[in-house]
N, C-alpha and C positions, 0 to 999 in steps of 0.2 A: 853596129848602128841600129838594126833592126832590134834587137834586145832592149834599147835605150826606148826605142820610140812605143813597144808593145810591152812590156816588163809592166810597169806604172799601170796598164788598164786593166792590167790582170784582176787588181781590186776592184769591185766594187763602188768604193767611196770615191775613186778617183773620175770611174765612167760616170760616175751622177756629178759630180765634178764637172767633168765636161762637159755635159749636156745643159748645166746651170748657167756655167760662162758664157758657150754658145749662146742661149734664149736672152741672157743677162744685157752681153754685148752686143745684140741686134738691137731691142728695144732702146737699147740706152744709147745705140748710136743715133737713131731716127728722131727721136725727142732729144739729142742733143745737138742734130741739127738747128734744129730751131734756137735751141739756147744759144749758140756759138752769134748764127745772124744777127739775134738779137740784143745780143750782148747780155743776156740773164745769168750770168756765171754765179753771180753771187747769190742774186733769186734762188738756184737750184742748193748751193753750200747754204744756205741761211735755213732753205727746208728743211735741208738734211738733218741740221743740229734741233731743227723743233721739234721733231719727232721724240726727241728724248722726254720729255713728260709724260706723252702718251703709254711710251712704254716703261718708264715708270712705275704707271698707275696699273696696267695691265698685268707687269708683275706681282703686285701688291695681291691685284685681286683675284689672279688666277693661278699665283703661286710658278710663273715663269714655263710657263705651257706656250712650246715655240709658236703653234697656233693662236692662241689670246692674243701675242704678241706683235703677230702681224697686223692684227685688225684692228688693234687697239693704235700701232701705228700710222696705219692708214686712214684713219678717222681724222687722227691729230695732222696728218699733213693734210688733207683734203680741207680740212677747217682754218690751217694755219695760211694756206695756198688761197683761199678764196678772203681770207681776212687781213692779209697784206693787200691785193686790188681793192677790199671796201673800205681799206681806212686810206690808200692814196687817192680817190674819187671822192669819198665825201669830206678828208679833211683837206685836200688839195697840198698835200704833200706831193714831194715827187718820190718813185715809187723805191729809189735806193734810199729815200731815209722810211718809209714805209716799214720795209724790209729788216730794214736796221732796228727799229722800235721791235718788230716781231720776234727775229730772229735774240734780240737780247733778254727779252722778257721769257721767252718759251727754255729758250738752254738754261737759263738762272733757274725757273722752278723744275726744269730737270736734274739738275745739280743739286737742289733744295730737297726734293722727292726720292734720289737716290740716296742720298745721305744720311736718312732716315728707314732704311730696309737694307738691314745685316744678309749678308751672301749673295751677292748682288757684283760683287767686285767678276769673279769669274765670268758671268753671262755677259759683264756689260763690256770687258776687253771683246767677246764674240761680234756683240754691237756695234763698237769703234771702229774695229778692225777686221771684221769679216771672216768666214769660217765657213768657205766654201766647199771642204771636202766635209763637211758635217751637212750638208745637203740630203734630204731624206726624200720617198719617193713622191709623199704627199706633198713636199715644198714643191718639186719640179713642176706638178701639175700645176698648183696654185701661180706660176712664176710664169708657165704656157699659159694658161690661163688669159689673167690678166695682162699678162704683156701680149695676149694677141688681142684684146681687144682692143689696146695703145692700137696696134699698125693697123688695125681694121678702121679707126677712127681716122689713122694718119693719110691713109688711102683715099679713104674715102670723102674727108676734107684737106686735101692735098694741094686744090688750086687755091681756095681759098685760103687755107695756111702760109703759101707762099703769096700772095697779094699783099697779104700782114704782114711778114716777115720782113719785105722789100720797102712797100708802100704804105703805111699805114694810114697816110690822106686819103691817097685813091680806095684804100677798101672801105672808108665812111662815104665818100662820093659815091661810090659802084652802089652803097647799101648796103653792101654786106653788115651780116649779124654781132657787128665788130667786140661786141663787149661779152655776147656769147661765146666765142671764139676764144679773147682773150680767158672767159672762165675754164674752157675746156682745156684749154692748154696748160692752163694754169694744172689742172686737176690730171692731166697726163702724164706731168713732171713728177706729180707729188705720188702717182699709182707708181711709177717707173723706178720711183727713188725704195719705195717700200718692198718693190719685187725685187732689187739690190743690194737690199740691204747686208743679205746672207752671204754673200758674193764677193763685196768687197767692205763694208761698213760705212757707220755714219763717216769718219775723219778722211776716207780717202772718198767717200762717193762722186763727188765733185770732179776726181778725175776720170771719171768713167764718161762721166755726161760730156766733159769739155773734148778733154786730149783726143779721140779720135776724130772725134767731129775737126777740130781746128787743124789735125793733121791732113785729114783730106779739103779744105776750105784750103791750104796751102798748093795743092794739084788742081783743083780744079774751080771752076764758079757757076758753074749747071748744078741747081737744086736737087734734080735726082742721083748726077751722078755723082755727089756729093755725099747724099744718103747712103749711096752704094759701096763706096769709098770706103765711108765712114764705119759701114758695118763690118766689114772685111778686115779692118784695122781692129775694131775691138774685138774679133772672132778670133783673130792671128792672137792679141795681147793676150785675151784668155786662157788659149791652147798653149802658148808658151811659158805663161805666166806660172801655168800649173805647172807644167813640167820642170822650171826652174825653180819653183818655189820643192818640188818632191827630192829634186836632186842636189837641191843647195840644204835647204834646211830652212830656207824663211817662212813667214805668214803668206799663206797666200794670195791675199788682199796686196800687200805692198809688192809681192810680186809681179802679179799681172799690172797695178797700176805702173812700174819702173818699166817693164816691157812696152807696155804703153808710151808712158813719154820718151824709151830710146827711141822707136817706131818714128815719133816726132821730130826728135832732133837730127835724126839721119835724113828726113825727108826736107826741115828746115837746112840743114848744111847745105844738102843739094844744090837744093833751090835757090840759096842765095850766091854758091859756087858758080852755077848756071847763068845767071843777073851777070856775075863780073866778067864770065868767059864772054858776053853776048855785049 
């Protein structure tokens, strides 16, 4: 047993490995608190897929340098994120066909721009599907980084975030900065989605953000210990996800995310076992 659990960190690739899914699945539980409350599941999958143009074009122009292609990323979600909120406001859409207009127009000329740039297949399977044990020293920082400015933001607007979450009349009654709020948040999701993307990929990101979050939303309904919850679940998915994914043979991206949602459905059985005993 003890073989099983140390053998695997003997490399290298695998401790930077874990140290990626750790940083990955704390941030992405705390901003997916918020998506769960607010029901933004699709907000968060519709980013994910818009980012594929950006990096696209960042291939193109920097010849697939993992760095270009983060930033080139995250320009494209931060644009994409703020430009879904200005065309539901000023065209008075609501904000799931908003999203829907974005999210279809952004994958299409992703689609369009990668079809058009030969050796492009291998990097972009890395994209989809995540390629966590390919984690280098300089992504981890990059990933510390800005996923600590996420929970330094989340902290620090904490009360206000949850007044939003809950209430979004009383936070325009109270005053609150309600559309600034909505932009940050908006721009949280979209920094959180790009520092994950190595992690687990654009086609499974979505469960990274949700499945823990809605796992501990099933235990508990206190905001923080929900956070907490939430973070612990995706730390656990991680750490296991790797490991099965080293000792099975799968990608590790679809690993940690199937860890993930067993995590869920073991806590959903429970829970609803619990309902019928009661």
């Amino acid at each position: 047993m003890v073989d099983l659990i140390f053998s695997p960190l003997e490399y290298v690739f695998m401790q930077r490995g874990m140290a990626a899914a750790v940083l990955v699945g704390i941030v992405c539980a705390l901003v997916g608190t918020y998506i769960v409350l607010r029901g933004m599941a699709f907000f968060g999958d519709a980013l994910a897929h818009s980012i594929l143009p950006g990096i696209a074009v960042g291939y193109v122009i920097n010849g697939g340098a993992g760095g270009s292609l983060f930033w080139w990323g995250l320009v494209t979600a931060v644009l994409a994120s703020l430009g879904i909120g200005s065309i539901s406001k000023r065209a008075k859409l609501s904000e799931d066909t908003s999203i829907g207009i974005i999210f279809a127009g952004m994958f299409a000329l992703g689609i369009a721009l990668i079809s058009t740039v030969g050796g492009f297949a291998v990097d972009l399977a890395h994209l989809l599907f995540g390629n966590v044990l390919g984690v280098t020293n300089q992504d981890l920082w990059l990933t510390g980084g800005l996923g600590g400015v996420v929970i330094i933001l989340i902290v620090f607007f904490y009360k206000e975030f949850m007044v939003l979450s809950f209430d979004p009349v009383l936070a325009s009654t109270l005053r609150l900065p309600v559309k600034m709020l909505e932009n940050m948040l908006r721009i949280m999701i979209a920094v959180t989605i790009v520092v994950s993307l190595q992690t687990v990929g654009i086609a499974l990101m979505v469960a990274m953000l949700v499945t823990p979050a809605a796992t501990a939303f099933l235990l508990t309904k206190r905001m923080h210990h929900m956070m907490l919850l939430s973070a612990l679940f995706a730390v656990a998915a991680g750490i296991f996800g790797l490991y099965v994914s080293y000792y099975v043979g799968i990608p590790s991206g679809a690993s940690v995310v199937l860890v993930s949602t067993l995590f869920f459905l073991i806590v959903f059985v429970g829970q609803s076992m619990k309902k019928k005993a009661s």
